[in-house]
C-alpha positions as CSV (number, residue, x, y, z in Angstrom):
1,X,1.2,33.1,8.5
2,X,1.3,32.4,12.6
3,X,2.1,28.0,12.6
4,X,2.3,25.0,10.7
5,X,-1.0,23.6,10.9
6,X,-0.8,20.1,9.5
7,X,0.8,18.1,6.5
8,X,-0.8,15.8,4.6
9,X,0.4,12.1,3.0
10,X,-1.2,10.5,0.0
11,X,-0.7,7.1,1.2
12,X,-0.9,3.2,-0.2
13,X,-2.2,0.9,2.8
14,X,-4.2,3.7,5.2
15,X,-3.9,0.7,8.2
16,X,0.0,0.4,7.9
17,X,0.4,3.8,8.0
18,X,-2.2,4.9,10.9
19,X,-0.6,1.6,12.8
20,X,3.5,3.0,11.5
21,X,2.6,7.0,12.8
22,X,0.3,5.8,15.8
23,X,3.1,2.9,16.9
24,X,6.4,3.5,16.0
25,X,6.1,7.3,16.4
26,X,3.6,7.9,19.2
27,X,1.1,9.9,17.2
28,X,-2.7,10.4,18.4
29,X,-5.4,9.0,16.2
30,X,-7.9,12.3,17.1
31,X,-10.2,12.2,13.9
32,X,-11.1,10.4,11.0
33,X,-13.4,10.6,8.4
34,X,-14.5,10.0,4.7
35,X,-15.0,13.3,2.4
36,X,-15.1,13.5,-1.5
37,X,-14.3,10.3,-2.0
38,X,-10.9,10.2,0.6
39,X,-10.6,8.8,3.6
40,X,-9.1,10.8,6.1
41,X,-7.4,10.3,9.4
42,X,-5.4,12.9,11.4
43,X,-2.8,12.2,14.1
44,X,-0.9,14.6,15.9
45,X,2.0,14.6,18.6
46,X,3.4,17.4,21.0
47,X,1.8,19.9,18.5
48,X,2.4,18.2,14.9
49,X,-0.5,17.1,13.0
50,X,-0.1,14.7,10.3
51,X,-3.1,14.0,7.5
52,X,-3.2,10.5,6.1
53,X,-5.0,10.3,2.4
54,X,-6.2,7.5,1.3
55,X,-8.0,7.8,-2.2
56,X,-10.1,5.3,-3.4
57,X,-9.2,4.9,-7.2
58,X,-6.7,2.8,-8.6
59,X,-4.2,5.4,-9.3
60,X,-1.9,4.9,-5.9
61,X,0.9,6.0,-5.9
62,X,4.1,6.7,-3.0
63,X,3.6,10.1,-1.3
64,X,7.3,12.5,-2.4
65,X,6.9,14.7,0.9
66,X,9.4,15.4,3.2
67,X,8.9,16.4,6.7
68,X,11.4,16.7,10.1
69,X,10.4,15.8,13.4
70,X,13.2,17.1,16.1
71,X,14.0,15.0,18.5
72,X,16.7,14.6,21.6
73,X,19.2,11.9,20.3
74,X,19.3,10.9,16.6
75,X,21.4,8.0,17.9
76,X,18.4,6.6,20.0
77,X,15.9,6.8,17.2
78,X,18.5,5.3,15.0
79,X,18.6,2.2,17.2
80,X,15.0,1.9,17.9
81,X,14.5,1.9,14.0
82,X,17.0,-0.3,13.4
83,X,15.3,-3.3,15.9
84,X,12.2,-2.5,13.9
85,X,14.3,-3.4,10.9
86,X,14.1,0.3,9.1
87,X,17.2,1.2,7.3
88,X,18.1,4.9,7.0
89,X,18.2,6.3,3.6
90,X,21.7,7.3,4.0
91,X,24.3,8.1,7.1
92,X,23.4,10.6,9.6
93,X,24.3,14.5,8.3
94,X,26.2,16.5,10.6
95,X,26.1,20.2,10.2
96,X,27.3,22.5,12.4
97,X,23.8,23.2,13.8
98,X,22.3,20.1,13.6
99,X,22.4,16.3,13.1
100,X,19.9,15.0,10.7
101,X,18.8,11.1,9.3
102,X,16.3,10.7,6.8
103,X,13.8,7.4,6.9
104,X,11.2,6.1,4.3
105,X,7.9,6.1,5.8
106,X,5.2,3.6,4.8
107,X,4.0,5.2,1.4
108,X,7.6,6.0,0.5
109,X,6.7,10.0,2.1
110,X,11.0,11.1,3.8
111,X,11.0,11.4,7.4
112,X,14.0,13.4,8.7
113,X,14.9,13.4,12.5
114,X,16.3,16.5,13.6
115,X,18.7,16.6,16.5
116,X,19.3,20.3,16.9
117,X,23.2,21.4,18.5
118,X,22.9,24.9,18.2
119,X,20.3,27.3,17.4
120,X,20.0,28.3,14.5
């Protein structure tokens, strides 16, 4: 294996999510399309690529991924999420290599921020 290439997200309500990833977290829309019965978008940041799913039966049901996205101050995402009225999952982790927070995303998928303080 040489990268991560992309993860995907079985989600509810494809337009809140595309509008959550492409807003709140600055992701490029850069394809979307319909195959087997899905609809597909991909949006991708600084080198991440996420997959929304959107299946068209009734059988919907909240994504139970978990994905982290480092960033440069957990403190400064916390705040921006909180004026957006998100509510962390729990109080930030501190480890002795990192600082994490986990959010719910729009189909219930975990989103941890990563504030790296070493290397590990």
């Amino acid at each position: 294996m040489s990268r991560w290439h992309h993860v995907g997200i079985e989600v509810e309500n494809l337009l809140y999510s595309k509008a959550f990833y492409t807003e709140m977290l600055g992701f490029e829309c850069v394809k979307e399309r319909y195959y087997k019965g899905e609809h597909l978008v991909f949006l991708q940041k600084e080198g991440l690529m996420i997959e929304l799913v959107k299946t068209h039966n009734d059988q919907s049901k909240s994504s139970s991924v978990h994905f982290a996205i480092e960033v440069d101050s957990i403190e400064e995402w916390r705040l921006f999420f909180q004026d957006s009225g998100m509510v962390p999952l729990e109080e930030p982790n501190q480890l002795e290599d990192f600082h994490s927070i986990f959010y719910h995303g729009p189909s219930g998928e975990q989103i941890e921020l990563v504030e790296k303080v070493n290397d590990y």
